[in-house]
C-alpha positions as YAML, in Angstrom:
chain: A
units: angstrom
residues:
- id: 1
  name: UNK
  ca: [136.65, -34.51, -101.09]
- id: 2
  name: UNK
  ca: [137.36, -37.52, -98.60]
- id: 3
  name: UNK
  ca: [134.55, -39.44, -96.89]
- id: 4
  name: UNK
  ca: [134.95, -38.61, -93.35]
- id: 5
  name: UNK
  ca: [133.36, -40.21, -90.46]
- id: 6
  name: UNK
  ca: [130.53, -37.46, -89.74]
- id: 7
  name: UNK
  ca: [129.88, -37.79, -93.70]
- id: 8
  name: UNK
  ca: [129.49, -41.66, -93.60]
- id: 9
  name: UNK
  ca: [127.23, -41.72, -90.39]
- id: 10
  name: UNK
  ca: [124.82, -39.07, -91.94]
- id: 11
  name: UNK
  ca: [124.25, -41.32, -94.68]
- id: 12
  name: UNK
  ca: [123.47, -44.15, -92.73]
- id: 13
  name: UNK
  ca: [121.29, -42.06, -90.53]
- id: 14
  name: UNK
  ca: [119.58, -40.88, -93.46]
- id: 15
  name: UNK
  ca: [119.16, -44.32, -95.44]
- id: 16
  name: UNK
  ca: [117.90, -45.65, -92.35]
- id: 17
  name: UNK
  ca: [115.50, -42.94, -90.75]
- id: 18
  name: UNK
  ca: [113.85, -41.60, -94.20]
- id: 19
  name: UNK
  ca: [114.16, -45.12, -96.00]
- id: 20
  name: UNK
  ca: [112.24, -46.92, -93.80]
- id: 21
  name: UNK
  ca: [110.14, -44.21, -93.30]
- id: 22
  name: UNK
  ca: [109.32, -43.85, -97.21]
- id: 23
  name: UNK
  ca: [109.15, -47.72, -97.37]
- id: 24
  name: UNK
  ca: [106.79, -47.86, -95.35]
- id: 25
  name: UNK
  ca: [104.43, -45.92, -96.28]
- id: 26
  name: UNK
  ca: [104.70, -45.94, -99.63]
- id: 27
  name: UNK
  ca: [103.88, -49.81, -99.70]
- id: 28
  name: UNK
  ca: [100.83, -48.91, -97.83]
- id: 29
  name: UNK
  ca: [100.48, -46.31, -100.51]
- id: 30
  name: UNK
  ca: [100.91, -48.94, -103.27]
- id: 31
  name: UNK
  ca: [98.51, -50.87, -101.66]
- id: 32
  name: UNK
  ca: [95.85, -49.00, -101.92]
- id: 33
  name: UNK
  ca: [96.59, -47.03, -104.90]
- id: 34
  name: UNK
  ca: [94.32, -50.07, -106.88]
- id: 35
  name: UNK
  ca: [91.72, -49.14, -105.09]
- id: 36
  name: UNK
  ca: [91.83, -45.42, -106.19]
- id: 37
  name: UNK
  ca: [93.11, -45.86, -109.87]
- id: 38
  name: UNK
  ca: [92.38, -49.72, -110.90]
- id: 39
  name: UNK
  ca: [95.06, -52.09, -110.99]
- id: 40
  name: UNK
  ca: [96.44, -51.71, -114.25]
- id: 41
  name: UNK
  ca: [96.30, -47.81, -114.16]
- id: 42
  name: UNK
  ca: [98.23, -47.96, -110.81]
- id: 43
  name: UNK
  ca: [101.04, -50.45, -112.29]
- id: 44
  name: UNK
  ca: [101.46, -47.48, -115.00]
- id: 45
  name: UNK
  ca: [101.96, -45.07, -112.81]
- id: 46
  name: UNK
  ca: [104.18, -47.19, -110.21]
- id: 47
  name: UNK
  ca: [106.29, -48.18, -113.56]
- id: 48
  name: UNK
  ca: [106.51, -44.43, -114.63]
- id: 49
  name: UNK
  ca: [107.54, -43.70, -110.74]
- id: 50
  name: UNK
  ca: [110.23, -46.48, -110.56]
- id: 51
  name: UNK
  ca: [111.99, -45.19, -113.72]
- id: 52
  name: UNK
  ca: [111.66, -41.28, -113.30]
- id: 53
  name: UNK
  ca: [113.32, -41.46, -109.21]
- id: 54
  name: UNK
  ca: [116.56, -42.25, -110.53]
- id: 55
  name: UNK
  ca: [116.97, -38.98, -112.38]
- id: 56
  name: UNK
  ca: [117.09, -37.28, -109.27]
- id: 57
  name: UNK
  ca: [120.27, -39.09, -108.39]
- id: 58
  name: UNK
  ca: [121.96, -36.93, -111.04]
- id: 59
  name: UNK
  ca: [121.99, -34.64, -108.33]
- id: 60
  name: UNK
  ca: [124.11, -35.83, -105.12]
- id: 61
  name: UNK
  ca: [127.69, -34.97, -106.59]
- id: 62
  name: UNK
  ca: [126.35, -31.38, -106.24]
- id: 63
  name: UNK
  ca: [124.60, -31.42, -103.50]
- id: 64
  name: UNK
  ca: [126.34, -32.15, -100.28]
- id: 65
  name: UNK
  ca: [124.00, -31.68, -97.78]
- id: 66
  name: UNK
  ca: [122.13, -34.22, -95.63]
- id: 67
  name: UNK
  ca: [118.59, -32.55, -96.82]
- id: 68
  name: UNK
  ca: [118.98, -32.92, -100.38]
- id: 69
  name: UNK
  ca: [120.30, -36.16, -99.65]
- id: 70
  name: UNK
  ca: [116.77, -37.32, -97.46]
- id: 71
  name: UNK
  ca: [114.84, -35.83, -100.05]
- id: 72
  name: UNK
  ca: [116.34, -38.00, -103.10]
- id: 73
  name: UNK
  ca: [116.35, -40.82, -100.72]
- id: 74
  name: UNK
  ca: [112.92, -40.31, -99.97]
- id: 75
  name: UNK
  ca: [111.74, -40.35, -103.49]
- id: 76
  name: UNK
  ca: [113.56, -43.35, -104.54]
- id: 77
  name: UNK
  ca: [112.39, -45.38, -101.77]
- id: 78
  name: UNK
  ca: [109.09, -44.28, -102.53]
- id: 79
  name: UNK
  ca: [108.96, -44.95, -105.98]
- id: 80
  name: UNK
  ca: [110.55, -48.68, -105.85]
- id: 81
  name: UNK
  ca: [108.93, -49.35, -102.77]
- id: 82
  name: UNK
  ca: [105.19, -48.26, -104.10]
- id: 83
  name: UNK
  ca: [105.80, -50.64, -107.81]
- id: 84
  name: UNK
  ca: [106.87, -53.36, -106.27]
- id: 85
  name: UNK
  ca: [103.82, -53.60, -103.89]
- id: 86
  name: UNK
  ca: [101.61, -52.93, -107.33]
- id: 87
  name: UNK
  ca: [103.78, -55.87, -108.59]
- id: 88
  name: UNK
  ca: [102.99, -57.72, -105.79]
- id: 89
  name: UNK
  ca: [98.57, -56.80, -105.88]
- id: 90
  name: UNK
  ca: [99.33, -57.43, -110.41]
- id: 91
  name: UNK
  ca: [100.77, -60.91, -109.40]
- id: 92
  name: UNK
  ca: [98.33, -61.84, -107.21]
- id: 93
  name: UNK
  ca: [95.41, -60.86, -109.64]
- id: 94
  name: UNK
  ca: [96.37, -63.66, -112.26]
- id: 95
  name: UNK
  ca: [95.75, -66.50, -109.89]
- id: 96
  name: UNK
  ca: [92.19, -68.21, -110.32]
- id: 97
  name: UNK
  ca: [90.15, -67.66, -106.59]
- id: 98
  name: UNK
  ca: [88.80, -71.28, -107.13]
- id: 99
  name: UNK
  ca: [92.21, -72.84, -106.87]
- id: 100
  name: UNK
  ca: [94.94, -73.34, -104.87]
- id: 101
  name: UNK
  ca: [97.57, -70.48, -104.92]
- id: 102
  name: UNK
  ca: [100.45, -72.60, -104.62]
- id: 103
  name: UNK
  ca: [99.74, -74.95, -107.44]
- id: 104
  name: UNK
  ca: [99.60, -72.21, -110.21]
...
């Protein structure tokens, strides 16, 4: 199977469209997801997230359609995009409020 031109512009499309898309809104998702679950609860489940997306990558050398494509794309965004925001919130709760950020 050769990489044609259509093929290689419908991934960039895709990675583009439904990556920033899923990026998006999973950070905002990750962002709030504290508030919901607690902070540590939420960096579980962001952790658990992060490593189970990558299973579904197991599935594009069968799959050769743009859909199935967006959809795993989607998911993996989603999933790195939503820990490393927790990462982000986890980071930020081990500095002391009554000092300076940058010094610790």
């Amino acid at each position: 199977m050769s990489n044609g031109p259509d093929q290689v512009s419908n991934v960039g499309a895709v990675s583009v469209i439904f990556g920033l898309f899923w990026r998006v809104s999973s950070s905002c998702r990750g962002g709030f997801s504290p508030c919901d679950l607690g902070l540590m609860r939420a960096v579980i489940v962001g952790l658990l997230r992060q490593i189970s997306a990558p299973r579904f990558n197991a599935v594009l050398p069968y799959a050769h359609d743009p859909v199935t494509f967006a959809v795993i794309m989607g998911v993996d965004n989603f999933a790195i995009a939503m820990a490393w925001s927790l990462l982000v919130a986890y980071m930020s709760s081990l500095t002391k409020p009554g000092f300076y950020t940058a010094t610790q």
